[in-house]
Structure formats: C-alpha cells, structure tokens
MIRO-565442 format. One record per residue (C-alpha): residue in three letters; x, y negated, z negated. Coordinates in steps of 0.02 Angstrom, whole numbers, padded with zeros to 5 digits, always signed. Layout:
ALAXYZ...
***
This chain:
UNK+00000+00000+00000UNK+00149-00123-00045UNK+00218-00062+00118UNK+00072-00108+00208UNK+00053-00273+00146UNK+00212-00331+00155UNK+00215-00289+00355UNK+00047-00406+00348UNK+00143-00571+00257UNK+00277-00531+00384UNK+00163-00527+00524UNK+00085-00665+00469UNK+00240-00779+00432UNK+00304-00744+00610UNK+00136-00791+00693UNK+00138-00953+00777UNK-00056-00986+00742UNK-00036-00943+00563UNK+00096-01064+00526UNK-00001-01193+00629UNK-00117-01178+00515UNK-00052-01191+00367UNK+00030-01329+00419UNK-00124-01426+00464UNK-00227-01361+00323UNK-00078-01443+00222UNK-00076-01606+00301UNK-00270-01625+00289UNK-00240-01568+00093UNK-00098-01734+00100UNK-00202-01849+00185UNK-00343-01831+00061UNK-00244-01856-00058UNK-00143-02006-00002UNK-00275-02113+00040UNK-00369-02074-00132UNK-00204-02137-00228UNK-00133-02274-00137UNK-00238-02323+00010UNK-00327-02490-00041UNK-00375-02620+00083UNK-00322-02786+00050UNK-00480-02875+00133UNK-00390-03013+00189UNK-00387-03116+00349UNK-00206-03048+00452UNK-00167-02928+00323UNK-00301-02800+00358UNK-00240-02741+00531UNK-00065-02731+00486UNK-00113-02631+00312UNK-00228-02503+00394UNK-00112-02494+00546UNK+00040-02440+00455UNK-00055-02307+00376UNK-00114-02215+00523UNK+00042-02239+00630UNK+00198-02221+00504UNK+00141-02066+00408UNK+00099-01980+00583UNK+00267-02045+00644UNK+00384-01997+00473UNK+00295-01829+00504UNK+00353-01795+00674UNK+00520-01839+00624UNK+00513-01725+00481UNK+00436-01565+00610UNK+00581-01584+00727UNK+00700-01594+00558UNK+00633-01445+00487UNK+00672-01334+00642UNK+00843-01235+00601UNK+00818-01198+00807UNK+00851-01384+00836UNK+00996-01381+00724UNK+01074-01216+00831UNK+01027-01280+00983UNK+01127-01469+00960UNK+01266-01342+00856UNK+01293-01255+01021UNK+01299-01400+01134UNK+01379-01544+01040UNK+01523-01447+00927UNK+01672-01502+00958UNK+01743-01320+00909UNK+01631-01231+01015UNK+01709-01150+01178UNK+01714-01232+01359UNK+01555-01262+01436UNK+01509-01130+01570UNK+01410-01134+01701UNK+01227-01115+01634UNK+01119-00994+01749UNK+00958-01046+01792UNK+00872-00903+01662UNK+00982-00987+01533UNK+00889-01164+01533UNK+00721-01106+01569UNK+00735-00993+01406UNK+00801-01140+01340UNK+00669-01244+01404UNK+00566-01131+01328UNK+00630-01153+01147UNK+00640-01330+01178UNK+00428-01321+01212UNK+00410-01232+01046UNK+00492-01342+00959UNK+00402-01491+01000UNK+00244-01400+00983UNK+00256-01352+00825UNK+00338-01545+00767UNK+00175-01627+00825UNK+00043-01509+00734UNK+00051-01614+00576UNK+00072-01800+00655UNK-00090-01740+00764UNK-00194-01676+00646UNK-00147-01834+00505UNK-00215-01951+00654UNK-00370-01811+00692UNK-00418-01824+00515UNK-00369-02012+00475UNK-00480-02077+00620UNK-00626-01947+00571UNK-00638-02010+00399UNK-00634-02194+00465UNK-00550-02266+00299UNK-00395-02336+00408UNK-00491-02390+00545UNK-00640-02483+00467UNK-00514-02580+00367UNK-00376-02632+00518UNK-00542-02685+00657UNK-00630-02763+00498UNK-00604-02946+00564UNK-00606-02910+00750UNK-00804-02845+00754UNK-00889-02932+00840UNK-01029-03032+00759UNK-01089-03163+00894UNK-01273-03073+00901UNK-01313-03111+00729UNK-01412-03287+00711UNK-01332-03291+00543UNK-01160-03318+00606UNK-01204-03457+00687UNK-01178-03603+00581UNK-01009-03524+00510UNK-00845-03569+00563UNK-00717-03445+00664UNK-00616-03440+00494UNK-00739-03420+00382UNK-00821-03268+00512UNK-00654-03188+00475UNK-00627-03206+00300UNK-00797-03131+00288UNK-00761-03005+00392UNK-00604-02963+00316UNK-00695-02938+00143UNK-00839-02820+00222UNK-00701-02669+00201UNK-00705-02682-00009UNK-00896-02715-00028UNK-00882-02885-00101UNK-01057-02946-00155UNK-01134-03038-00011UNK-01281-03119+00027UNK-01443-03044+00056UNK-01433-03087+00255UNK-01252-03020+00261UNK-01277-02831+00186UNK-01358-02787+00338UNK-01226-02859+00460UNK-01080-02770+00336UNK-01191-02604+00344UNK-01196-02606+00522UNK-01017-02659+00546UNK-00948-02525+00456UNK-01070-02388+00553UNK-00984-02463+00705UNK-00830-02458+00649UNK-00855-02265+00590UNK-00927-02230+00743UNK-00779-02287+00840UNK-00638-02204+00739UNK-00737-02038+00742UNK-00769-02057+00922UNK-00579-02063+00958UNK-00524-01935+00819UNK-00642-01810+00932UNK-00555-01860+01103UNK-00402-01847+01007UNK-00417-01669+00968UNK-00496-01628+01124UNK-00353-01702+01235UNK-00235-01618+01101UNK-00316-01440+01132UNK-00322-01451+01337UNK-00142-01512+01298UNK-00105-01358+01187UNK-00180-01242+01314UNK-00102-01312+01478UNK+00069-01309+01408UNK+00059-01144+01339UNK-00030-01079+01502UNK+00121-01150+01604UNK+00271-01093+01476UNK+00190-00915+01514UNK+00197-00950+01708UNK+00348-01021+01723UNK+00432-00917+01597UNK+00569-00774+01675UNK+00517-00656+01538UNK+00351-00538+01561UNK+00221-00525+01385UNK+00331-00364+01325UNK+00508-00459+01367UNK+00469-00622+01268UNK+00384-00519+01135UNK+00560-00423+01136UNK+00648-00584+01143UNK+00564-00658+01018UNK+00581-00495+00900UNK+00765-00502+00942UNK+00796-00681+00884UNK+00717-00644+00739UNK+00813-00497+00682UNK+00969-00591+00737UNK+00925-00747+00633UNK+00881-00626+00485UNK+01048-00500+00508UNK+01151-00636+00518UNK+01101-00713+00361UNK+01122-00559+00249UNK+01304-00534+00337UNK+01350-00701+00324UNK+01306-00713+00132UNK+01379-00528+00088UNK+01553-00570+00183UNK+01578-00756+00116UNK+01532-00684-00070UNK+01686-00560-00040UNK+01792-00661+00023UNK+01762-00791-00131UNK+01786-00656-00242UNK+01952-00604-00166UNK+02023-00776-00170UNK+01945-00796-00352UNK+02035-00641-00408UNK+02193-00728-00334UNK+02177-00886-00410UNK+02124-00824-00564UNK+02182-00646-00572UNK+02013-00578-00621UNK+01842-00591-00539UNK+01690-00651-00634UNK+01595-00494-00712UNK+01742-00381-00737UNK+01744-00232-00872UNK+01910-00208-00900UNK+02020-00373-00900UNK+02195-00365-00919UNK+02276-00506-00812UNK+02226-00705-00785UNK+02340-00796-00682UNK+02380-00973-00715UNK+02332-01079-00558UNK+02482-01225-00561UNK+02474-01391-00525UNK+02499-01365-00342UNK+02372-01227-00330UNK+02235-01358-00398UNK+02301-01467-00271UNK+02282-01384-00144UNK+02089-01329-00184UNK+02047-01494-00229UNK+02071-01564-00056UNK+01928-01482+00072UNK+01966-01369+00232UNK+01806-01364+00333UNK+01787-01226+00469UNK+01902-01228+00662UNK+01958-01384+00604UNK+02128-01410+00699UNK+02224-01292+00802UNK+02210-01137+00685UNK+02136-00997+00764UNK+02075-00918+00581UNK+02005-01071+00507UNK+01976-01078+00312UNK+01797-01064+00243UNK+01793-01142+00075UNK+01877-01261-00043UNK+01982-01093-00105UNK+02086-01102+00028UNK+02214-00932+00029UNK+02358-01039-00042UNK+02379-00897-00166UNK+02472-00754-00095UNK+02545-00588-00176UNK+02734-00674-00194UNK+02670-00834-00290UNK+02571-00710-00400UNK+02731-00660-00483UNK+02806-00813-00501UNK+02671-00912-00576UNK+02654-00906-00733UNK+02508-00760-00807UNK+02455-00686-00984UNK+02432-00510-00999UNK+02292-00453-01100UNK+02322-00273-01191UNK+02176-00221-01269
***
C-alpha cells in the first residue's frame, strides 16, 4: 500500500497539470490574502490609478520573475551556454535546438501560470480595478453632475471606491459606478483566461507537431531527464561527502563519528592558510580542479612532520 502510494505522489509531482495547479490554487490562496491585509485604496484624486495599478501589474510581474528563477532547467541551460569552463562550442544539430526549443517552451509556460492567474483572479474580484478607473467613469449622463466642477467630479469620484457617506442623489450614481466598474474588470479577467487557454492549447498543439520526438520518445525523454536529474544528485552528494571526509581525516587525522580514535593531527598555521582562502571549481588551467575550501594541501609526507598527539587508550 505504501508502495502504491508513493508511485501516486511521484506521479503526481512529475505531472505538468498537477503542478499547474497547485501553483495557481496557491496564487489565488496569496491573492486573497494580500489584498485582505494590505490592499486599501487611498480614494484620492491621481493617487487611485497609480495605487490600484501597481497592484495588479507588479505582483503579476515579481511573479514571473520568480517562475523563470525557480526553474533549475534555466539555471542548466545558461550553465551550459555561458560557462566560461565549459568546452568549445560545437556545431549544434538541428534536433539539438528544437529539443532545446522545446525546454525553452516549458519553461516559460510554467513561469507565466502564476502571473496569469494573479491578473485572472485580481480583475474577477474587481477590488484593483474599481479603485484605479474610480475617477475616470464617466458621469456626464447624470443631471446631478451638472452644476459640479471637473475637480470636484473627481474628487468625488475618487472617494466612491471607500464608501464615504454621500448624498442621497449620489448613492445611486456610486452604486452604479462601481457595477460598471465590476462589470468591466470581470469582463476582461474572462477574455483573459480565455485568450490564455487558446494560448495554452495552440502552443502545446504546435510543440507536439513540431517536436522530432514521437508520444513514446518524449515520454522516454522526459523519463530520462528525470532519472538523470535525480541520479546525479544522490552521486553528487555521496562522492563530495567522501571526499570531505578524506580531506577531514587529513587535516584532522580523524573523521567526525569515529569509534576508535587514536591520532589528531595538528593543522599549522599554513594549513589554515591555505583553507581559509577559497578554490572554486576549473578555475585556472588545472585539469582536476579543487571542490571545496579543504583544498588537498595535506598530503601523507606533511602528516609526519606536523606536529600530532597520539591518543592510547
């Protein structure tokens, strides 16, 4: 049974519509939220557009930023292309960039799930909206806006957002105003998503037709990036944990969690030296670039002539 639901989560953590979801259903969950506890509309005349502007744009933006951040494949990809240690560029074959292509397409489709759906949701609530078009509705229909001046029709307009107390003949104008202004900001949340969908579908249609790969070869290649990602990992952290502990035991002349002690090593002056400065990977001409701050400065011959204690039980 354990088995069998741990092959679900893994399914389910490598499915692309799972994880869309959860990131939208997150975002929607953030939204509410943020506007509960720190949207408040200032109701004033030039402030009001700029304040409800800024937050429907700049969350939607800092979140696209973050979804193309977030992608370790964006990381690899520049890695491989703009390293100055990597080897000299080849000749990429044409299979090569549409597979990169490819990559590049799911990347940006999964960055702009969240900035999409904070904008979806934002302009179906009609919070952000109602309060940056407050002072641009237009008003010139009702007889009692006729006597008032053009700034005094937009301070009053800029104050219909908070529900101020108003007179008798203005509630209705500020009722319908607002149904306007909900109506508008739902109507283009809905062509939002709509465009967003077709969008979703068409590029997804076309990544399949243009694609090199059949369904069973980009399943393959998909499962095979995976496991490579994932194998890598586990080597990576098993061989770099050895290789501290070797150059531990040389520094030190014991390793941390061992039994039977009976020989430290005192590093000298030049050994902390040497750790102290950092050696960062193919840095240079050396073919076997150092890994870590331990650099192997310690070698069998300065063993014996720096200075140990031996410990006799």
């Amino acid at each position: 049974m354990s088995r069998t639901l741990n092959n679900i989560v893994s399914s389910l953590q490598r499915s692309g519509t799972f994880i869309n979801s959860l990131i939208a259903a997150s975002t929607i969950g953030g939204q509410q939220l943020f506007s509960s506890l720190t949207f408040r509309c200032p109701c004033q005349v030039g402030k009001n557009f700029s304040y409800g502007s800024a937050f429907l744009v700049i969350p939607a933006f800092l979140l696209l930023v973050a979804g193309y951040a977030l992608r370790s494949q964006l990381w690899t990809m520049t890695s491989e292309h703009c390293c100055s240690c990597a080897p000299p560029q080849r000749r990429i074959s044409p299979l090569e960039r549409k597979l990169a292509c490819l990559r590049v397409f799911s990347i940006t489709g999964r960055a702009l799930v969240a900035p999409l759906t904070w904008l979806a949701v934002t302009l179906l609530t009609g919070t952000y909206y109602e309060c940056a078009a407050s002072e641009f509705a237009s008003v010139d229909h009702y007889p009692v806006f006729d006597n008032v001046s053009a700034s005094k029709r937009k301070e009053i307009l800029a104050g219909f957002p908070c529900g101020r107390s108003a007179p008798s003949d203005m509630i209705r104008v500020r009722d319908e105003v607002a149904l306007l202004h909900r109506y508008q900001s739902q109507m283009l949340g809905w062509v939002l998503i709509t465009l967003a969908t077709i969008a979703a579908l068409v590029s997804r249609c076309l990544a399949r037709c243009c694609s090199p790969l059949t369904s069973l070869q980009h399943c393959y290649w998909t499962s095979h990036l995976h496991n490579e990602r994932e194998l890598f990992e586990r080597a990576a952290e098993q061989h770099s944990r050895l290789l501290v502990l070797q150059r531990i035991k040389k520094l030190f002349g014991f390793v941390p969690g061992e039994e039977d002690v009976r020989h430290i090593r005192i590093p000298s002056c030049q050994d902390w030296r040497d750790i102290a400065a950092p050696n960062l990977l193919c840095m240079g001409d050396d073919l076997q670039g150092h890994y870590s701050f331990l650099r192997d400065r310690v070698d069998e011959n300065e063993e014996g002539k720096s200075e140990g204690i031996e410990l006799k039980p």
